[in-house]
Biopython code that builds the backbone (N, CA, C, O; Angstrom):
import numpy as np
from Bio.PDB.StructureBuilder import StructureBuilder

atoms = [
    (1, "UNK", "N", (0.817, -1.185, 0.000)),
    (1, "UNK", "CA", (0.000, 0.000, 0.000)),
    (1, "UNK", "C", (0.869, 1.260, 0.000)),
    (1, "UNK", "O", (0.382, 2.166, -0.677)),
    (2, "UNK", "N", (2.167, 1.572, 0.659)),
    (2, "UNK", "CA", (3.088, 2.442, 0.978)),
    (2, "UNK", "C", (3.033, 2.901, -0.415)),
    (2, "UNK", "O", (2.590, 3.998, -0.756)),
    (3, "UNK", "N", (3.703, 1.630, -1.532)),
    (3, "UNK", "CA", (4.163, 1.753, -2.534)),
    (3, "UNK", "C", (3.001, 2.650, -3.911)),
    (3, "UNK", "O", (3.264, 3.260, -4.948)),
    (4, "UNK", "N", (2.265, 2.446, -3.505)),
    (4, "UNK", "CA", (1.059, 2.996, -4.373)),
    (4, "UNK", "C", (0.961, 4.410, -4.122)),
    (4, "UNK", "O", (0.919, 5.249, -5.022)),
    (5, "UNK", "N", (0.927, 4.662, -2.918)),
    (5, "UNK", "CA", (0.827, 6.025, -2.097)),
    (5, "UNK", "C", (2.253, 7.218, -2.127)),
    (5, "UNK", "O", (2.508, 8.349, -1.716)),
    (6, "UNK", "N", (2.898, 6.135, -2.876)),
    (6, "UNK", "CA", (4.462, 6.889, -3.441)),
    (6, "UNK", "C", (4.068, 6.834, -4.460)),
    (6, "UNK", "O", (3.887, 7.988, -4.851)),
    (7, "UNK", "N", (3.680, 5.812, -5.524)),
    (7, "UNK", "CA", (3.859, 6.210, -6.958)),
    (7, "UNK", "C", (2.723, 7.212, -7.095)),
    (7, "UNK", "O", (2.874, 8.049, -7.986)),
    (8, "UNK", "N", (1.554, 7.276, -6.331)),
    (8, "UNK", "CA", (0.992, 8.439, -6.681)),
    (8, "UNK", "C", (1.235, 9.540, -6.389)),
    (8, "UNK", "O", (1.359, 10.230, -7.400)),
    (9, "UNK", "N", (1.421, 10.276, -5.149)),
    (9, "UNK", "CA", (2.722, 11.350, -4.853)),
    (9, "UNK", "C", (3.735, 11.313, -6.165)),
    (9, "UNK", "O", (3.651, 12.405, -6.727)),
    (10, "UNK", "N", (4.525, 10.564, -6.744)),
    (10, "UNK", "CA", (5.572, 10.861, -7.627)),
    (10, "UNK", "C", (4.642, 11.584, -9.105)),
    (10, "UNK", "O", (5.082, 12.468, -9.840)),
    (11, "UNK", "N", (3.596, 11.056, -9.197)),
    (11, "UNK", "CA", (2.948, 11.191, -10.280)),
    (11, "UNK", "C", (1.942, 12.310, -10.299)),
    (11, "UNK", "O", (1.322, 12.747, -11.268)),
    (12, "UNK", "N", (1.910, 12.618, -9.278)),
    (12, "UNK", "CA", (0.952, 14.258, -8.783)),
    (12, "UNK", "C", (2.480, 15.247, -9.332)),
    (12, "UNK", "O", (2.720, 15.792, -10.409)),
    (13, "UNK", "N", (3.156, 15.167, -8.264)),
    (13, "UNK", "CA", (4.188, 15.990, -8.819)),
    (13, "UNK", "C", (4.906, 16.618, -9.700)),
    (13, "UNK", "O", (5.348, 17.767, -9.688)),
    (14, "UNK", "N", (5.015, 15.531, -10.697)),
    (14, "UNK", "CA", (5.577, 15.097, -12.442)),
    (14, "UNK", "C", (4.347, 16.021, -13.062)),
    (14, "UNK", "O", (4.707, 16.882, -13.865)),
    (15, "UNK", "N", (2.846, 15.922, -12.750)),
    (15, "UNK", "CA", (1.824, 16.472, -13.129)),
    (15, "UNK", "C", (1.890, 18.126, -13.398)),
    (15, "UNK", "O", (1.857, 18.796, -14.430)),
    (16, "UNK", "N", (2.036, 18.574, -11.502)),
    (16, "UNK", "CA", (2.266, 19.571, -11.574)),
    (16, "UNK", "C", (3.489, 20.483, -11.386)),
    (16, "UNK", "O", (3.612, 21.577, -10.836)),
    (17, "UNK", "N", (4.265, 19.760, -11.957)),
    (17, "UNK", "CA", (6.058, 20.931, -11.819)),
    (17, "UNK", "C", (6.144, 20.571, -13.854)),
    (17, "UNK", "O", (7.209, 20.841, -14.409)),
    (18, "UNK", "N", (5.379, 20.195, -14.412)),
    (18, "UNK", "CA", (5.651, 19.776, -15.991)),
    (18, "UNK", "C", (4.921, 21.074, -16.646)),
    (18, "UNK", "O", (3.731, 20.894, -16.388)),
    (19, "UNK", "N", (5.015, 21.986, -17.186)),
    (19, "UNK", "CA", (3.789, 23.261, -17.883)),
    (19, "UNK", "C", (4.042, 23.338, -19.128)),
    (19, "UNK", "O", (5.039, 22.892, -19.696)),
    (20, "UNK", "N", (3.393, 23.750, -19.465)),
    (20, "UNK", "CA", (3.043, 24.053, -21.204)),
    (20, "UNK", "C", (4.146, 24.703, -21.505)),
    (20, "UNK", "O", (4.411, 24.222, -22.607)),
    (21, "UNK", "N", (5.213, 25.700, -21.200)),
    (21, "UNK", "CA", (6.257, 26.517, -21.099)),
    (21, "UNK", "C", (7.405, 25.630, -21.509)),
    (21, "UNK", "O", (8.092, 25.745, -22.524)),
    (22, "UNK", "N", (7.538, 24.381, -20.188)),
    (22, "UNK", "CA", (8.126, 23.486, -20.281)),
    (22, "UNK", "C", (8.360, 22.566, -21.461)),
    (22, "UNK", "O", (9.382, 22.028, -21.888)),
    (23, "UNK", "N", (6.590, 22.547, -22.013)),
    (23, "UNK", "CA", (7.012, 21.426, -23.786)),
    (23, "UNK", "C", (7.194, 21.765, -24.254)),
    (23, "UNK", "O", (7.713, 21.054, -25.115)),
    (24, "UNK", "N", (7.166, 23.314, -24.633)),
    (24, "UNK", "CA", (7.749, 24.268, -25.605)),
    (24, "UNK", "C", (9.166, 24.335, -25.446)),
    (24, "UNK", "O", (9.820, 23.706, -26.278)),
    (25, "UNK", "N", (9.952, 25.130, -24.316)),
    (25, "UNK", "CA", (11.066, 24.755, -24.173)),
    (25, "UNK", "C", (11.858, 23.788, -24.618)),
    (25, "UNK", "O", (12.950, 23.981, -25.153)),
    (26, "UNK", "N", (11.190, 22.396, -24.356)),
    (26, "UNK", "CA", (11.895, 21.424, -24.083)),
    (26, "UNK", "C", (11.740, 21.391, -25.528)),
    (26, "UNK", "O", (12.717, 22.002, -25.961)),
    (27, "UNK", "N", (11.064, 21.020, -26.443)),
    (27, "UNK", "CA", (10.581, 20.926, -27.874)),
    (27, "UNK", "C", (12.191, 21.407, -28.751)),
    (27, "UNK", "O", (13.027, 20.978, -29.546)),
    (28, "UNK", "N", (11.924, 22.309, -28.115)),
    (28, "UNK", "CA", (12.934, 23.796, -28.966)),
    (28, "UNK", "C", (14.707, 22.981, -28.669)),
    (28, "UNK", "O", (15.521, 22.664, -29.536)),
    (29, "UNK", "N", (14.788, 22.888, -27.678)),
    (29, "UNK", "CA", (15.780, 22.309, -26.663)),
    (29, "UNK", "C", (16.099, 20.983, -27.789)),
    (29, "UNK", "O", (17.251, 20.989, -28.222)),
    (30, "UNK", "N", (15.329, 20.023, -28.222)),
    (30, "UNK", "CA", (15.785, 19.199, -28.974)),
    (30, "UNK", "C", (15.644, 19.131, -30.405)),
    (30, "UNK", "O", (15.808, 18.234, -31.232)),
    (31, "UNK", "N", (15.342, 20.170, -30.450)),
    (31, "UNK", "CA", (15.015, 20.889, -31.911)),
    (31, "UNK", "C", (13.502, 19.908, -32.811)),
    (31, "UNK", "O", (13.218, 19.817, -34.005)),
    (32, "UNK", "N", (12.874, 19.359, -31.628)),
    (32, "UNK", "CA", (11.417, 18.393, -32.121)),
    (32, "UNK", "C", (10.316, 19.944, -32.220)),
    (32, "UNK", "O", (10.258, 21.043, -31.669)),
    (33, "UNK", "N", (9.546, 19.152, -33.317)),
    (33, "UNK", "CA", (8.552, 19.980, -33.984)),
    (33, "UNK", "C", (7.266, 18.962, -32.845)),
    (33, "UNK", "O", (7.402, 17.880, -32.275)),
    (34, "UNK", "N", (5.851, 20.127, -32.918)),
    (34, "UNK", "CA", (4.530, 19.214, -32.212)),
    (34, "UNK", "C", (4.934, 17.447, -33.057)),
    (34, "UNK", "O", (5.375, 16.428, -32.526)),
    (35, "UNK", "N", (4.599, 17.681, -34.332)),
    (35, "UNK", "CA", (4.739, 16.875, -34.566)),
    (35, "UNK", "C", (5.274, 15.259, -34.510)),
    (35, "UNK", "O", (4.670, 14.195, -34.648)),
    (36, "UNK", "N", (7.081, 15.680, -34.170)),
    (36, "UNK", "CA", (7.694, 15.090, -33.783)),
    (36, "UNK", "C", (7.597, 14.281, -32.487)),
    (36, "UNK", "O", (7.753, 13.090, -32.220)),
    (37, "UNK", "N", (7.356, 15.112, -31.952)),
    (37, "UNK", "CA", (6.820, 15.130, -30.105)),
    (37, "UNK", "C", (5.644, 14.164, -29.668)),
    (37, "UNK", "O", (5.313, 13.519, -28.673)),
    (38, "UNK", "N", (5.137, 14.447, -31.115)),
    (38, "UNK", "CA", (3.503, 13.539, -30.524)),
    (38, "UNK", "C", (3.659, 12.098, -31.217)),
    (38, "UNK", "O", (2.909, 11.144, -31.011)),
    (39, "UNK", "N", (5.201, 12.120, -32.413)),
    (39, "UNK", "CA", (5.572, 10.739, -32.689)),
    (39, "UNK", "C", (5.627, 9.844, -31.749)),
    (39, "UNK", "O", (5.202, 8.698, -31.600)),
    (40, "UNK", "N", (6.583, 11.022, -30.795)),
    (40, "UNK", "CA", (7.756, 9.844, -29.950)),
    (40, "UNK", "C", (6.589, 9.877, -28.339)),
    (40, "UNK", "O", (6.594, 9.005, -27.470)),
    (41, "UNK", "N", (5.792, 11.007, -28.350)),
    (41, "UNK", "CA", (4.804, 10.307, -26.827)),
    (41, "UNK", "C", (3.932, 9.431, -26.725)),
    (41, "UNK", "O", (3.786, 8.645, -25.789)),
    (42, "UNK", "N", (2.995, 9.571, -28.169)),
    (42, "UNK", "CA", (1.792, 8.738, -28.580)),
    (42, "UNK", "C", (0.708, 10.203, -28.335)),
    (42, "UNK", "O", (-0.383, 10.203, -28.904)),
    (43, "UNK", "N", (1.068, 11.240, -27.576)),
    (43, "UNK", "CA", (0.534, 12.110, -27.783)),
    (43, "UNK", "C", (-0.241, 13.060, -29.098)),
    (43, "UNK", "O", (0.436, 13.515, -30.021)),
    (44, "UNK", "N", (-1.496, 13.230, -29.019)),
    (44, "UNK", "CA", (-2.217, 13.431, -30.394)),
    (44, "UNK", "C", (-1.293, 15.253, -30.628)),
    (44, "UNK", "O", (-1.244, 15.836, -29.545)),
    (45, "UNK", "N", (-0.729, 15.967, -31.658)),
    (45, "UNK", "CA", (-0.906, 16.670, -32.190)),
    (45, "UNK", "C", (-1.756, 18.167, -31.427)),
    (45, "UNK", "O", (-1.329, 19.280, -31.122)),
    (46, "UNK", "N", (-2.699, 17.720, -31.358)),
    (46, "UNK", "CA", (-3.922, 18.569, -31.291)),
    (46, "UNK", "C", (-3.851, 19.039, -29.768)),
    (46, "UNK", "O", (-3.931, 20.204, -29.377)),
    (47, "UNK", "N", (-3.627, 17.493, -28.717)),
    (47, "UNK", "CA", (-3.457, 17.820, -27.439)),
    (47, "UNK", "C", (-2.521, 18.503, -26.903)),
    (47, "UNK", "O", (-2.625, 19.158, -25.866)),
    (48, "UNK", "N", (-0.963, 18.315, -28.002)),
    (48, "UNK", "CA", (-0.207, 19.086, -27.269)),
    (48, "UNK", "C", (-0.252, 20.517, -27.546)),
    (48, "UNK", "O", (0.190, 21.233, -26.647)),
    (49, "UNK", "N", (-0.700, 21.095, -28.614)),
    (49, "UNK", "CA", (-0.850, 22.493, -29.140)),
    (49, "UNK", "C", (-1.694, 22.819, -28.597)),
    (49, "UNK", "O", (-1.739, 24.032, -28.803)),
    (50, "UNK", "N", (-3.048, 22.356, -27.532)),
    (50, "UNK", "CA", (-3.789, 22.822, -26.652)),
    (50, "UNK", "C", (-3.060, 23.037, -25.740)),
    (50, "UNK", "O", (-3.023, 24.120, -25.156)),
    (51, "UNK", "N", (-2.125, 21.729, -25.367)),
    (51, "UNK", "CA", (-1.782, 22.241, -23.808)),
    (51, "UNK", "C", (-0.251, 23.458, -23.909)),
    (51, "UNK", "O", (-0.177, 24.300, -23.014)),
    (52, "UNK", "N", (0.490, 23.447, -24.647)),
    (52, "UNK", "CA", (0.973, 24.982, -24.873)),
    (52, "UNK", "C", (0.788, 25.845, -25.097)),
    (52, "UNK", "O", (1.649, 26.714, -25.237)),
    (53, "UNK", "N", (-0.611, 26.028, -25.255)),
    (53, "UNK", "CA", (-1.384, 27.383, -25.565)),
    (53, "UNK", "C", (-2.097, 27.247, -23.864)),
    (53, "UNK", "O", (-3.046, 28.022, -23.750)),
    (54, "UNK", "N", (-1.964, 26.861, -23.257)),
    (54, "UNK", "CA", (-2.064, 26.660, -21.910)),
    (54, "UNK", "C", (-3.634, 26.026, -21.485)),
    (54, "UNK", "O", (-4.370, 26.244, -20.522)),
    (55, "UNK", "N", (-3.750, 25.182, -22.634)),
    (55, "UNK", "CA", (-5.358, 24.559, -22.303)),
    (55, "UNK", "C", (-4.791, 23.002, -20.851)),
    (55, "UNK", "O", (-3.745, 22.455, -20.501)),
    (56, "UNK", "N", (-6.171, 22.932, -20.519)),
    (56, "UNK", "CA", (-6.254, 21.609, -19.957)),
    (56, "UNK", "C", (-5.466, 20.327, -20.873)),
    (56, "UNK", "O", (-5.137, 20.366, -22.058)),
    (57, "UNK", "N", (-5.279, 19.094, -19.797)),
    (57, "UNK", "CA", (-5.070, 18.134, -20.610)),
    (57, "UNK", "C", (-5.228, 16.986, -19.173)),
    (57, "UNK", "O", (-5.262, 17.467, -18.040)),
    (58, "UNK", "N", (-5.325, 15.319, -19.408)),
    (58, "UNK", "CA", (-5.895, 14.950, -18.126)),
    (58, "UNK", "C", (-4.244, 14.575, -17.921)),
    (58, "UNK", "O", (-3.238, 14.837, -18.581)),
    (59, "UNK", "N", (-4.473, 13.897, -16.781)),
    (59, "UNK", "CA", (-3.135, 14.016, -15.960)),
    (59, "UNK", "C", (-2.381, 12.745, -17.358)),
    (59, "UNK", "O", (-1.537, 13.141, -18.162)),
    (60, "UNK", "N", (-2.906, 11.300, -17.356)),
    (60, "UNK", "CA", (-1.986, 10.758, -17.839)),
    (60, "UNK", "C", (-1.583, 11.032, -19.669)),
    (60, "UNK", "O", (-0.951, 10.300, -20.430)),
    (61, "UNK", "N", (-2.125, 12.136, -19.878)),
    (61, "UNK", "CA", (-1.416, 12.659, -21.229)),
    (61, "UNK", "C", (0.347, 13.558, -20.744)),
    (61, "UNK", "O", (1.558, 13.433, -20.932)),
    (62, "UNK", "N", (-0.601, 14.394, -20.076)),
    (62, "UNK", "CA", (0.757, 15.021, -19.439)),
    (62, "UNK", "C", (1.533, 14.262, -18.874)),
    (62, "UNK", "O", (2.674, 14.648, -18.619)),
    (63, "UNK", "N", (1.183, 13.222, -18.600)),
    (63, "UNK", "CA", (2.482, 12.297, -17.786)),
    (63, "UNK", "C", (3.433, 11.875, -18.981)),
    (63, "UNK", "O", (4.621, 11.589, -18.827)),
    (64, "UNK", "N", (2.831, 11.874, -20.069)),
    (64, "UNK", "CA", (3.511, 10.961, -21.364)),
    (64, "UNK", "C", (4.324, 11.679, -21.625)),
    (64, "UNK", "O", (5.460, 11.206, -21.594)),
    (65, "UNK", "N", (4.162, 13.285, -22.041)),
    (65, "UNK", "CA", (4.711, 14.184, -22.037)),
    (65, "UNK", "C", (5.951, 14.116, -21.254)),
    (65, "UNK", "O", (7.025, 13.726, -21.713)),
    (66, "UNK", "N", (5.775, 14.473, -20.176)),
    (66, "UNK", "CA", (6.682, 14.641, -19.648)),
    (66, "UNK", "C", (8.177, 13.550, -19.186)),
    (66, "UNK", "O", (9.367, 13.715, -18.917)),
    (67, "UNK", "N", (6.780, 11.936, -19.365)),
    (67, "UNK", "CA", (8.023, 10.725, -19.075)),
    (67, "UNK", "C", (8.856, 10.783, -20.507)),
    (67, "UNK", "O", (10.017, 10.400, -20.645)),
    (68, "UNK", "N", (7.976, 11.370, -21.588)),
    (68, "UNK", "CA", (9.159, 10.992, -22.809)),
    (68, "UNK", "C", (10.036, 12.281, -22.430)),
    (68, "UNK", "O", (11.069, 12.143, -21.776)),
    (69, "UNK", "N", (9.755, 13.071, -22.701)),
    (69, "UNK", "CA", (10.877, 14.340, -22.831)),
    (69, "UNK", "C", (12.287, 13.926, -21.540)),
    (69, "UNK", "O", (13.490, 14.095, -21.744)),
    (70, "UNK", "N", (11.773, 13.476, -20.511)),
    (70, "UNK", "CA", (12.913, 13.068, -19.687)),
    (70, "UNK", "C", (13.448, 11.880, -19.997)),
    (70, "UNK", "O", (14.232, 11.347, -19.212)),
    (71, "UNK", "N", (13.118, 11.322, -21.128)),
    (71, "UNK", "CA", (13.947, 9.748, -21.651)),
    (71, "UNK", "C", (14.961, 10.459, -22.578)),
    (71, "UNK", "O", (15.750, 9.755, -23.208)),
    (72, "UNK", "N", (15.002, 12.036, -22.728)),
    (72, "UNK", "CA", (16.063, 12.633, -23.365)),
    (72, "UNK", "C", (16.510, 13.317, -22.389)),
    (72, "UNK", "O", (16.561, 14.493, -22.751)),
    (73, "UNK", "N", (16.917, 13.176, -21.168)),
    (73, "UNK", "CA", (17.492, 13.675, -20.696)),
    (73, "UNK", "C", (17.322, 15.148, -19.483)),
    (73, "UNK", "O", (18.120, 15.697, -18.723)),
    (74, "UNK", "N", (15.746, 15.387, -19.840)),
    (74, "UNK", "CA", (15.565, 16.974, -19.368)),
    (74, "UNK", "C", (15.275, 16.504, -18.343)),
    (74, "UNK", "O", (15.283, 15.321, -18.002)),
    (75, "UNK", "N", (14.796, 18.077, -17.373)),
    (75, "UNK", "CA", (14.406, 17.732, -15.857)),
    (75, "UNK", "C", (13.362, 19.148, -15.736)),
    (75, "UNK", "O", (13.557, 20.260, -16.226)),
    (76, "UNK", "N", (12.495, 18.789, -15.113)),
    (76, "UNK", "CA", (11.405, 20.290, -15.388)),
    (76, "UNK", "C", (11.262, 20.523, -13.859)),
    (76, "UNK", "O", (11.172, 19.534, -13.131)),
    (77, "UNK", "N", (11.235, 21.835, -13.304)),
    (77, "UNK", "CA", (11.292, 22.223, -12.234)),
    (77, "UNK", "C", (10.366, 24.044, -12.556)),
    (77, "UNK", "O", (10.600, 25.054, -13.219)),
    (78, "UNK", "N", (9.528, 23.661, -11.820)),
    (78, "UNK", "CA", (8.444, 25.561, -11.782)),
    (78, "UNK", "C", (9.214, 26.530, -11.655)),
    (78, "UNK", "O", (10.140, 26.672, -10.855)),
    (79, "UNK", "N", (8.750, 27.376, -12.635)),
    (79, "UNK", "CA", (9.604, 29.058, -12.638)),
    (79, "UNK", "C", (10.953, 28.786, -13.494)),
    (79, "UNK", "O", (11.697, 29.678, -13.903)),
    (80, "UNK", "N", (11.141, 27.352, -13.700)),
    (80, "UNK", "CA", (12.271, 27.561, -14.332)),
    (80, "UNK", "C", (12.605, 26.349, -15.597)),
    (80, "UNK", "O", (12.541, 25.120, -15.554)),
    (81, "UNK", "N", (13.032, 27.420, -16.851)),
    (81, "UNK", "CA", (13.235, 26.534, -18.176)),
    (81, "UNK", "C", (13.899, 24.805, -17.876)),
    (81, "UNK", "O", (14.612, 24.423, -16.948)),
    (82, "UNK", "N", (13.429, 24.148, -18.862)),
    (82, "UNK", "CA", (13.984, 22.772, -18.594)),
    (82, "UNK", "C", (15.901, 22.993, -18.606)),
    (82, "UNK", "O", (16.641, 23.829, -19.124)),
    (83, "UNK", "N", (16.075, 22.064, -17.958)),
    (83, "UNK", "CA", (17.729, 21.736, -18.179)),
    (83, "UNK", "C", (18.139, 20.332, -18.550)),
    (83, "UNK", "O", (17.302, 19.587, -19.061)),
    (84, "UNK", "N", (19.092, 20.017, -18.376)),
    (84, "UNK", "CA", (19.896, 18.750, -18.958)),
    (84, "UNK", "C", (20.023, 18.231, -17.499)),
    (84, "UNK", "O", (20.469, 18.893, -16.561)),
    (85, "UNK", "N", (19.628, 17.119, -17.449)),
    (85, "UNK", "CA", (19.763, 16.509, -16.021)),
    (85, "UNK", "C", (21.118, 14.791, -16.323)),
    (85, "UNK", "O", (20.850, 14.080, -17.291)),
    (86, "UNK", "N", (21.907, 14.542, -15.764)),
    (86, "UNK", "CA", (22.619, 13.774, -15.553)),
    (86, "UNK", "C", (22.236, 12.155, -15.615)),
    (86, "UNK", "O", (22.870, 11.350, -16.297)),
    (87, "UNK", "N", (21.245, 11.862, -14.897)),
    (87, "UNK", "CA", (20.487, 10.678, -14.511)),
    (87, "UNK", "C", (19.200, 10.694, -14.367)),
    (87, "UNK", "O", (18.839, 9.757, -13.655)),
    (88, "UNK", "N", (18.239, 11.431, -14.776)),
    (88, "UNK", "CA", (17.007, 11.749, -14.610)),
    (88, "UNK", "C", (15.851, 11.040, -14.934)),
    (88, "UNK", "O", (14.752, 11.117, -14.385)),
    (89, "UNK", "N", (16.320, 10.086, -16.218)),
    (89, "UNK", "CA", (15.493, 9.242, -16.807)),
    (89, "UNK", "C", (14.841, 8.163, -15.682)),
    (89, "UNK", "O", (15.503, 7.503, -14.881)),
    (90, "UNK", "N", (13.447, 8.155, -15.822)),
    (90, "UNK", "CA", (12.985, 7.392, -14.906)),
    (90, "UNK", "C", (11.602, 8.307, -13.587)),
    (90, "UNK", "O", (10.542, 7.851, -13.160)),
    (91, "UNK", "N", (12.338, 9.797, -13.293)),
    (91, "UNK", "CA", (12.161, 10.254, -12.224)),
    (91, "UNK", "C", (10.461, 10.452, -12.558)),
    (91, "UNK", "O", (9.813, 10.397, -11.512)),
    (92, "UNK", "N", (9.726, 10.639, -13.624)),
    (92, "UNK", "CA", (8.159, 10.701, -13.738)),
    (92, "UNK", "C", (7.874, 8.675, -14.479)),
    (92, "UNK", "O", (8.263, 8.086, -15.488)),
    (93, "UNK", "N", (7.052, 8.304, -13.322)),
    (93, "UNK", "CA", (6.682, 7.057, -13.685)),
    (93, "UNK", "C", (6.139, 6.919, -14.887)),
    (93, "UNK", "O", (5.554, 7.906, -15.331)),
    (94, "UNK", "N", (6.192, 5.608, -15.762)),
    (94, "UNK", "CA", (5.633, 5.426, -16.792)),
    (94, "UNK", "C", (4.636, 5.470, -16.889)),
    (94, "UNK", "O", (4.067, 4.689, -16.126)),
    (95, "UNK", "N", (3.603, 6.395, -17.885)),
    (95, "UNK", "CA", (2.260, 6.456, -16.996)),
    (95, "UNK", "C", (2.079, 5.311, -18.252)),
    (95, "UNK", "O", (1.652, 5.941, -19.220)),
    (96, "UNK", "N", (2.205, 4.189, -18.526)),
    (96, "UNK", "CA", (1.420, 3.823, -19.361)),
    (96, "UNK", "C", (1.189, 2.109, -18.549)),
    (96, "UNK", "O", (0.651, 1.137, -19.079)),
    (97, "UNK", "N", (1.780, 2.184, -17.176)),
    (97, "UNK", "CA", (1.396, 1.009, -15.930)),
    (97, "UNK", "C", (-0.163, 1.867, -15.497)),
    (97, "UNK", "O", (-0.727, 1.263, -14.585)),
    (98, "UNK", "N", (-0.746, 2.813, -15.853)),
    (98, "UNK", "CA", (-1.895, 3.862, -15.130)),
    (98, "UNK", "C", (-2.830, 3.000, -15.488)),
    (98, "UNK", "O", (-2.603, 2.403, -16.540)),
    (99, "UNK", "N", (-3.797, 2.758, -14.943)),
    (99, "UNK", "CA", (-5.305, 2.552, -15.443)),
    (99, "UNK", "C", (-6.263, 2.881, -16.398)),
    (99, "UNK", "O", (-7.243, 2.283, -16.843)),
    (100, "UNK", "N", (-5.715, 4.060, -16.629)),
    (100, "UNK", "CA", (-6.173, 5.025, -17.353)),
    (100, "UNK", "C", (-5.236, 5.563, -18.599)),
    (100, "UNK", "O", (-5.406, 6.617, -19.211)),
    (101, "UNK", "N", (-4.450, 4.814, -18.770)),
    (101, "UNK", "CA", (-3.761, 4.849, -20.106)),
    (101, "UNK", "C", (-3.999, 5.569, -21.498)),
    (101, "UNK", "O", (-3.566, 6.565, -22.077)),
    (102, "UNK", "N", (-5.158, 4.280, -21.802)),
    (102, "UNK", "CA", (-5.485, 4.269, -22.931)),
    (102, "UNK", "C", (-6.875, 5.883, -23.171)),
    (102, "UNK", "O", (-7.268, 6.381, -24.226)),
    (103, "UNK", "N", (-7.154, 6.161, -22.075)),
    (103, "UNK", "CA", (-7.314, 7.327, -22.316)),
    (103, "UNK", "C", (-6.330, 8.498, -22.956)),
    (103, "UNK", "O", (-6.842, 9.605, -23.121)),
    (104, "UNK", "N", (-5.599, 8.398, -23.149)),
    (104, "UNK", "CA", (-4.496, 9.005, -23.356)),
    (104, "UNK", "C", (-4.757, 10.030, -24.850)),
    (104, "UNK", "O", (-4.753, 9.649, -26.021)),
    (105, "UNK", "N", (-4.937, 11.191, -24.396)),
    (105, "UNK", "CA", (-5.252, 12.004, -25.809)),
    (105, "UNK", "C", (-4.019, 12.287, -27.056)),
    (105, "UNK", "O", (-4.310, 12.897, -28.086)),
]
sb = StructureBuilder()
sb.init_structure("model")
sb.init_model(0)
sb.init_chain("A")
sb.init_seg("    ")
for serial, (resi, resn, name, xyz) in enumerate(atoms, 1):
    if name == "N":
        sb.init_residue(resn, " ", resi, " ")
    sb.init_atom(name, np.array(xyz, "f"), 0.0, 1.0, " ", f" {name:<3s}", serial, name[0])
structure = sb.get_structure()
């Protein structure tokens, strides 16, 4: 039970320290187009150009988001542009163990 009650804490977090600012950044940062981006998340196109224009999105889209962009390396922290993190890969759980997966916009 501990363990659940951590991966959800880890996955609230990843939720909210990840912003629309951030996929843009990060986008730019690896020189990926929406396009590109929504290759490599499974993310639709449409959802991510909502959510950088600062629309809603449900949590496990943004999780995708954010677990891929850190399988290159970034690290997203509030108030401040992504950076290059050392070992980071891993730190937002895979949301695609979620229940709610296949919701995934």
């Amino acid at each position: 039970m501990a363990s659940l009650a951590i991966k959800t804490t880890l996955q609230r977090i990843a939720v909210y320290q990840f912003t629309p600012a951030h996929s843009a950044q990060a986008r730019a940062m690896l020189g990926w187009s929406v396009e590109e981006l929504s290759r490599q998340s499974g993310v639709s196109v449409q959802a991510i150009r909502r959510f950088e224009a600062g629309g809603e999105l449900l949590d496990v889209t943004r999780l995708a988001l954010a677990f891929r962009l850190e399988a290159e390396g970034l690290v997203f922290f509030p108030g401040f542009a992504p950076g290059r993190g050392m070992n980071i890969k891993g730190a937002t759980p895979d949301p695609m163990e979620r229940p709610d997966y296949a919701m995934i916009e």
